[in-house]
C-alpha positions as a Markdown table, in Angstrom:
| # | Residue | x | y | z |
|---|---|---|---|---|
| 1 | Unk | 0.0 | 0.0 | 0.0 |
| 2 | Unk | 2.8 | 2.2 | 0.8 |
| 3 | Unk | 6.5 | 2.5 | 0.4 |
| 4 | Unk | 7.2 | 3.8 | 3.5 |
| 5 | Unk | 7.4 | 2.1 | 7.3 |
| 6 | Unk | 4.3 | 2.6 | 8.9 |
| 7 | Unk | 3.9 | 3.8 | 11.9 |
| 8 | Unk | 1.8 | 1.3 | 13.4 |
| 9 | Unk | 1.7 | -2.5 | 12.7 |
| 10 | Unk | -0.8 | -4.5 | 13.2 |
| 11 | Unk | -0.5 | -8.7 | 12.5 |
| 12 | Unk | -3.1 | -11.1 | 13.6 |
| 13 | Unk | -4.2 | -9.3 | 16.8 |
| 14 | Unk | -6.3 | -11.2 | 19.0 |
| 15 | Unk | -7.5 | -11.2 | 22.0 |
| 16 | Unk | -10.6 | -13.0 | 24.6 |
| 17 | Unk | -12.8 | -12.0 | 27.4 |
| 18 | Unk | -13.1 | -15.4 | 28.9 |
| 19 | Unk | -14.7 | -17.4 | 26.4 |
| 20 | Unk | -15.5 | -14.4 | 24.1 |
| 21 | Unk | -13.3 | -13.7 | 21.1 |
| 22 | Unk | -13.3 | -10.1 | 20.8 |
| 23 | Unk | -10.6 | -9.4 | 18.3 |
| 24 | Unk | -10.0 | -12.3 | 15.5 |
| 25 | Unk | -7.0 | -11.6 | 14.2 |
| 26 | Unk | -7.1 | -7.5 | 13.3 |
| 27 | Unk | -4.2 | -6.6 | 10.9 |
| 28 | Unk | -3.1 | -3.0 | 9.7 |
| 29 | Unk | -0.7 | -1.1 | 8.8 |
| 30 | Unk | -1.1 | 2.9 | 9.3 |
| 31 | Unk | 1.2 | 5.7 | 8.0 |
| 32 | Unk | 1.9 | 8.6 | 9.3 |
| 33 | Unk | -0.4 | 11.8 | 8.2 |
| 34 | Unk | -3.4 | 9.5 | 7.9 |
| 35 | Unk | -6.9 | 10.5 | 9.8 |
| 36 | Unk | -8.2 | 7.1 | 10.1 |
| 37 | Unk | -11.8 | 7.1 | 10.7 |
| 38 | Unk | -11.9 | 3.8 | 13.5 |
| 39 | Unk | -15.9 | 2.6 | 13.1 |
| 40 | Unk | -17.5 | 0.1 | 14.6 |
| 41 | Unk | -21.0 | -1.0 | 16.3 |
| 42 | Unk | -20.5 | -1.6 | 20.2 |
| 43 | Unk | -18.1 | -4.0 | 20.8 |
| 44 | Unk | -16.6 | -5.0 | 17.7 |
| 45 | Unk | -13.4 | -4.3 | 19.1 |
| 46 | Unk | -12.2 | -0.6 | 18.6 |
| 47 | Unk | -11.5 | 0.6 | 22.4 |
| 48 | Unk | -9.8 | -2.9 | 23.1 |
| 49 | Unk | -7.3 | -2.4 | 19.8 |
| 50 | Unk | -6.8 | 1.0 | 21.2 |
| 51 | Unk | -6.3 | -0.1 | 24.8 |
| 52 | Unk | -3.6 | -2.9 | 23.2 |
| 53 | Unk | -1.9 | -0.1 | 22.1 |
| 54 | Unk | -1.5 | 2.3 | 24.5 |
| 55 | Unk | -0.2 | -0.4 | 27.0 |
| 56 | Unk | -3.6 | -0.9 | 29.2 |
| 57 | Unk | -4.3 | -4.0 | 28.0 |
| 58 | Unk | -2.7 | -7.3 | 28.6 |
| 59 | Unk | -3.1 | -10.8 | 27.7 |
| 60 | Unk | -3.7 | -10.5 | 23.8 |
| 61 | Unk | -1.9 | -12.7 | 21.2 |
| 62 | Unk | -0.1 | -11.2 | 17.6 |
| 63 | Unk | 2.4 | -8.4 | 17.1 |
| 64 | Unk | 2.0 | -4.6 | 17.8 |
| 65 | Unk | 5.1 | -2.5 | 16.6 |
| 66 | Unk | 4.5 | 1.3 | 17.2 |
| 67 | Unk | 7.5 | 3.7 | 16.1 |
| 68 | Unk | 9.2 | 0.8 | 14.8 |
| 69 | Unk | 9.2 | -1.4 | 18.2 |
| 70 | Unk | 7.2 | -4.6 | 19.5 |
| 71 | Unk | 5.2 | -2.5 | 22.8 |
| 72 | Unk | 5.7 | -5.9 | 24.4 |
| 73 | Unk | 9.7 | -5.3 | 24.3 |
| 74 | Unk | 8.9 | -1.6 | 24.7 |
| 75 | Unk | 9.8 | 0.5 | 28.2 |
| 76 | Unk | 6.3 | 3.0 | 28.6 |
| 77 | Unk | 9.1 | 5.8 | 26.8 |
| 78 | Unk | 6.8 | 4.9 | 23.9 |
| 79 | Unk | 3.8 | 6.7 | 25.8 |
| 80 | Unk | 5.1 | 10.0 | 25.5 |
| 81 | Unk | 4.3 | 9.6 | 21.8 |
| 82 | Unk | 1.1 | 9.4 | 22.3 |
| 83 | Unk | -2.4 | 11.0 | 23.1 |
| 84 | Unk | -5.3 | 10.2 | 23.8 |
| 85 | Unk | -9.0 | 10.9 | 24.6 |
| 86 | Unk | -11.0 | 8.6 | 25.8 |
| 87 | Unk | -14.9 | 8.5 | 25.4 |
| 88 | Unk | -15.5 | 8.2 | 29.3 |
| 89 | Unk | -12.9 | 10.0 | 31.3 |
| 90 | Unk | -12.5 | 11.0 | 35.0 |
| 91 | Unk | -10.8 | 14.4 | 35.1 |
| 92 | Unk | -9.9 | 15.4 | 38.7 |
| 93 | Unk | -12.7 | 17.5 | 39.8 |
| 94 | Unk | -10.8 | 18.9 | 43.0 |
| 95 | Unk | -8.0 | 20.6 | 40.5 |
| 96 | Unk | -8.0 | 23.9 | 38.3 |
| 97 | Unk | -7.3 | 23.2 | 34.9 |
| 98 | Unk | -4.0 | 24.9 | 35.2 |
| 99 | Unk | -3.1 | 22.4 | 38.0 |
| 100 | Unk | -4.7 | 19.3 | 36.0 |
| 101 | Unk | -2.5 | 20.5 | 33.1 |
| 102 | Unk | 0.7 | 20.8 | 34.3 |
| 103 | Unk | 0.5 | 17.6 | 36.0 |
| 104 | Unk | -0.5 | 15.9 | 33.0 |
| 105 | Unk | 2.3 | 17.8 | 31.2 |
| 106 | Unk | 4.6 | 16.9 | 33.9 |
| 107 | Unk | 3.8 | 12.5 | 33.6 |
| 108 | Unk | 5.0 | 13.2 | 29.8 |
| 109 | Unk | 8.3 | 14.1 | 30.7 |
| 110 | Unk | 7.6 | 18.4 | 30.2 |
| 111 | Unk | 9.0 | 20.5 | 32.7 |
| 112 | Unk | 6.9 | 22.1 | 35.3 |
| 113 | Unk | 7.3 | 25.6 | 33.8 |
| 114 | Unk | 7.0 | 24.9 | 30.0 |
| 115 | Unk | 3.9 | 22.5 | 31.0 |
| 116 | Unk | 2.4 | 25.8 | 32.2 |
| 117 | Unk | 3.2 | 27.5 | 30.2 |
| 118 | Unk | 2.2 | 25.7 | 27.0 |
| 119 | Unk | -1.1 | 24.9 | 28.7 |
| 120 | Unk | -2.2 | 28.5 | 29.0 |
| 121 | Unk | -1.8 | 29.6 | 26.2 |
| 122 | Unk | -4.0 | 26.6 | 24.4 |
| 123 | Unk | -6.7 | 27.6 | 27.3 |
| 124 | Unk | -6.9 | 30.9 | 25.9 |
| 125 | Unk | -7.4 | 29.4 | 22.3 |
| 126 | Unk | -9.8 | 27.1 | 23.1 |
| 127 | Unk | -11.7 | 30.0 | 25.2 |
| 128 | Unk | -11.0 | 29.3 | 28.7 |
| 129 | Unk | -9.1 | 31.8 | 29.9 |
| 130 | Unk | -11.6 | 32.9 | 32.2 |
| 131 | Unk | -12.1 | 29.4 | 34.2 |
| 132 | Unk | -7.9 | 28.4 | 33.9 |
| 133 | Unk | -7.6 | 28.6 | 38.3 |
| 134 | Unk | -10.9 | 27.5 | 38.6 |
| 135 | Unk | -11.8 | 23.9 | 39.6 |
| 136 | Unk | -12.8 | 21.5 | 36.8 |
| 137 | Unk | -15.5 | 20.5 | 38.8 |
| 138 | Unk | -17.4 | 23.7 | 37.9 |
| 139 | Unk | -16.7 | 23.4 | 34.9 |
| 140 | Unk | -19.9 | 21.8 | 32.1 |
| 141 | Unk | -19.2 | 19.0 | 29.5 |
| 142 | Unk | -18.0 | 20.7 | 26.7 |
| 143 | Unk | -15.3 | 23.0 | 28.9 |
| 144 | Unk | -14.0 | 19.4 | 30.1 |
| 145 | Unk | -14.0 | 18.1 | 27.1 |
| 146 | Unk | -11.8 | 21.0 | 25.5 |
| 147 | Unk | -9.6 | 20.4 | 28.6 |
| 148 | Unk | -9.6 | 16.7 | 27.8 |
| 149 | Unk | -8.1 | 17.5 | 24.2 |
| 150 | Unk | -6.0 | 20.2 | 25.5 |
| 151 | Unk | -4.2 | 17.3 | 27.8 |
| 152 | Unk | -4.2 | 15.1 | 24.5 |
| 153 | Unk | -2.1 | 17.7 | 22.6 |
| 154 | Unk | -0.1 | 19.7 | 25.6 |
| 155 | Unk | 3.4 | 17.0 | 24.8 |
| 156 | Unk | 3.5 | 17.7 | 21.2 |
| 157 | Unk | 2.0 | 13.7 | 20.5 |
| 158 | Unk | 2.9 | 12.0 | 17.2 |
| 159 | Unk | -0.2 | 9.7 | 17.7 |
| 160 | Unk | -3.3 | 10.9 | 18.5 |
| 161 | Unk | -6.2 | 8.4 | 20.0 |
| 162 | Unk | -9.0 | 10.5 | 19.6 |
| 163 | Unk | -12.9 | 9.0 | 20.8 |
| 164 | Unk | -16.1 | 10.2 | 20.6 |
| 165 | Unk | -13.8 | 13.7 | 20.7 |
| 166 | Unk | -16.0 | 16.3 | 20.0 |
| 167 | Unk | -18.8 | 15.1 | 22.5 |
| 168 | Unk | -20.2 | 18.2 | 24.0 |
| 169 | Unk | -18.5 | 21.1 | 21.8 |
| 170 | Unk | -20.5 | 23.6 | 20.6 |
| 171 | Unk | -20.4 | 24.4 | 16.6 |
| 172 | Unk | -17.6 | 26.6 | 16.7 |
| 173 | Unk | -15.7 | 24.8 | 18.6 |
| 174 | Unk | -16.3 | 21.7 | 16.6 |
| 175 | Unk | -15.3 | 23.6 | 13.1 |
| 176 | Unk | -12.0 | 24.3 | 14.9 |
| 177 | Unk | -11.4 | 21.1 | 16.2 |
| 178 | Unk | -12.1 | 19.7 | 12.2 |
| 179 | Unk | -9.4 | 22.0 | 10.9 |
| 180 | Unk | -6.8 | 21.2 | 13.9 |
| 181 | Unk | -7.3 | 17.6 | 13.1 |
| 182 | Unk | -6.5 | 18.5 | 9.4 |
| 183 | Unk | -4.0 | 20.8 | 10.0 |
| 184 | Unk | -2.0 | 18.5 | 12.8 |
| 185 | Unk | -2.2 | 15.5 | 10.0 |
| 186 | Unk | -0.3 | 17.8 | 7.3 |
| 187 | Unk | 2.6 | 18.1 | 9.9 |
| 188 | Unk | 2.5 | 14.8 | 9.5 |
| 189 | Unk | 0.8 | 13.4 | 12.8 |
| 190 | Unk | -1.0 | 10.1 | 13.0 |
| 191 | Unk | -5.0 | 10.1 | 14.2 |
| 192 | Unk | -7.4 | 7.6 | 14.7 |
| 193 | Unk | -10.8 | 8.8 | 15.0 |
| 194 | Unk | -13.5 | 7.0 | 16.8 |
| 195 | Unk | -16.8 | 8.1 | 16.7 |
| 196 | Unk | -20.6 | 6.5 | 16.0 |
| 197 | Unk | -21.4 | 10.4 | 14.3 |
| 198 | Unk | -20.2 | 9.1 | 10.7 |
| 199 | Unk | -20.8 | 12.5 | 8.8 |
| 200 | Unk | -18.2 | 13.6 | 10.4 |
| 201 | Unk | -15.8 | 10.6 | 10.0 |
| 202 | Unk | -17.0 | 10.3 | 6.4 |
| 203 | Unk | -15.9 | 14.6 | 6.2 |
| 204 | Unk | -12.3 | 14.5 | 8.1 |
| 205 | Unk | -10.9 | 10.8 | 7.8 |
| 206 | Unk | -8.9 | 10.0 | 4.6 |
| 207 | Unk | -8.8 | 6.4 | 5.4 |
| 208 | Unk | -11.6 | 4.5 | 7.1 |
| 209 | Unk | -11.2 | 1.3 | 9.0 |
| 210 | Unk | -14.4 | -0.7 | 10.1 |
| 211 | Unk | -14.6 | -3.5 | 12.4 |
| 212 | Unk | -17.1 | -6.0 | 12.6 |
| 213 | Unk | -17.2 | -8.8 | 15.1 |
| 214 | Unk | -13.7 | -8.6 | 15.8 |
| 215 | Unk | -12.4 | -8.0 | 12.6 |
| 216 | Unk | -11.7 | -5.4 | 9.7 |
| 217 | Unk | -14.5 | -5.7 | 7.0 |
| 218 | Unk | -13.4 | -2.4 | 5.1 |
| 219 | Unk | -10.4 | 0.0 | 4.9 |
| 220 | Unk | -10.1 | 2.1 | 2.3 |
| 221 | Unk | -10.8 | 6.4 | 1.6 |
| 222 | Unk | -14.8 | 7.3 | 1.3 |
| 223 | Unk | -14.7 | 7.1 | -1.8 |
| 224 | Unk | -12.8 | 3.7 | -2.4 |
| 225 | Unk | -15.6 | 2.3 | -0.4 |
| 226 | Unk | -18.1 | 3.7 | -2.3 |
| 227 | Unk | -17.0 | 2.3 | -5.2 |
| 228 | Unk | -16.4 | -1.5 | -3.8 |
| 229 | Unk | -20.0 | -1.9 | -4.6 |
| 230 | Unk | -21.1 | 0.2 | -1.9 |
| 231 | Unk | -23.4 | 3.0 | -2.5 |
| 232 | Unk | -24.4 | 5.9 | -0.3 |
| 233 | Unk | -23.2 | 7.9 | 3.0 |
| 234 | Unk | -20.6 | 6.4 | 5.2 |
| 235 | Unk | -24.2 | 5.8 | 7.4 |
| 236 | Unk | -25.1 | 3.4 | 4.9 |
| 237 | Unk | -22.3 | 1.6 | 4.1 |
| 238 | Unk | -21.9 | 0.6 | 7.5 |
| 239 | Unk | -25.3 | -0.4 | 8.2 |
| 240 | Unk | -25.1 | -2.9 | 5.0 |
| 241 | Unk | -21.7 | -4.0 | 6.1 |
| 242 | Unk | -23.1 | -4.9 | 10.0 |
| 243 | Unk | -26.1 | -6.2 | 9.0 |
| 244 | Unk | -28.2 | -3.6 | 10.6 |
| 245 | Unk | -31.3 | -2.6 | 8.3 |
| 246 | Unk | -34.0 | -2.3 | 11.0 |
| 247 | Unk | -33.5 | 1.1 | 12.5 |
| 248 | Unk | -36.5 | 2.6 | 10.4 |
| 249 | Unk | -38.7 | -0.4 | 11.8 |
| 250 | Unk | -37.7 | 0.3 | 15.3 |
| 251 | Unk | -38.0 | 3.9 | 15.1 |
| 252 | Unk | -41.7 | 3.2 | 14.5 |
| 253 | Unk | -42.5 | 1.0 | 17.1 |
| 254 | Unk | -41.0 | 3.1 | 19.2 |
| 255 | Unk | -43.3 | 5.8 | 18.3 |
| 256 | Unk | -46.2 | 3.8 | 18.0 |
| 257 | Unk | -45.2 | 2.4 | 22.1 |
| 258 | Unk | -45.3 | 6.7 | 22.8 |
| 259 | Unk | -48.3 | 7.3 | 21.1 |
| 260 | Unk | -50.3 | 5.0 | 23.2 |
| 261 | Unk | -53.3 | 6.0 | 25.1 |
């Protein structure tokens, strides 16, 4: 696919839950600069693969090189490379941003000063200025979640792990975040996005990996998949490739369950 060493490898990735096989043999190899669009219906696998990767995981069987390196044979300096939002996170209530920052800066190897430093002046671009010494606990969900990315991007990552990122951003916000994303990938950054909002995966990603039932069942650009005999939005393609046709036909029972006397 590409001439050049990727940088992140993929082979026969598998891994169980006691007797449930959750990931059945995943391999991919992504390049760096790519916005890879990381779909999938609940539990098909994505936030396990991306738990393998960053290290929280154990106990899975196949080969994961990052930055040219097995993470099995890999010391956590590997970590520093990388950021990542979470869908569910627990930021510290009880801190200010600017203390929650610094720290965070601080476990990535920053100094204390530059951590600050840095972290400030993103606040004041993503429009926090105003709340910085205040605690997070104050703070509503789209403020954490801006403080959430901010903390994703303070150590300068060359992967980004990005899910469900723009949950609770308000348009603006959102229309930034798109062009960051862009922008971040043209300095050659690597970024998988995961997200069940697929207008906006089918809009930023240049490559989009699905995984079904514990495996890839597409990976190709939009349009690639479009033209595998696949018609449509990115919505539709990955309701014909899950198998899930019914949503009209729920939709109206559930209507028809509200509508009773």
């Amino acid at each position: 696919m590409d001439g050049r060493e990727p940088v992140l490898s993929i082979r026969d990735l598998k891994k169980n839950f006691g007797s449930k096989e959750v990931l059945k043999g995943v391999r991919l190899d992504v390049y760096e600069g790519q916005i890879i669009g990381y779909i999938g219906p609940n539990g098909a696998g994505k936030s396990t693969t991306v738990k393998i990767i960053l290290g929280l995981e154990e106990g899975y069987s196949g080969q994961v090189t990052l930055f040219g390196k097995d993470i099995s044979d890999s010391s956590v300096e590997y970590k520093k490379r990388i950021g990542y939002v979470p869908e569910m996170a627990d930021l510290y209530d009880n801190l200010t941003a600017e203390e929650y920052l610094t720290f965070m800066g601080e476990l990535y190897g920053m100094e204390q000063k530059k951590a600050g430093e840095k972290a400030e002046r993103l606040i004041g671009l993503f429009g926090l200025s105003e709340v910085y010494e205040s605690r997070i606990a104050s703070y509503s969900k789209g403020m954490k979640q801006k403080i959430l990315i901010i903390s994703s991007l303070l150590h300068n990552p060359d992967v980004l792990f990005l899910d469900e990122p723009i949950n609770g951003l308000d348009a603006n916000s959102v229309m930034i975040f798109k062009e960051l994303l862009a922008q971040l990938a043209a300095e050659g950054k690597t970024i998988f996005y995961s997200s069940h909002i697929m207008d906006v995966v089918e809009k930023i990603s240049n490559r989009i990996v699905l995984l079904h039932n514990g495996q890839i069942v597409a990976d190709g650009s939009f349009e690639e998949l479009k033209n595998q005999n696949m018609e449509g939005s990115l919505e539709e393609i990955f309701n014909q490739l899950t198998g899930f046709n019914e949503h009209k036909e729920t939709a109206a029972e559930i209507v028809s369950v509200v509508q009773e006397a």
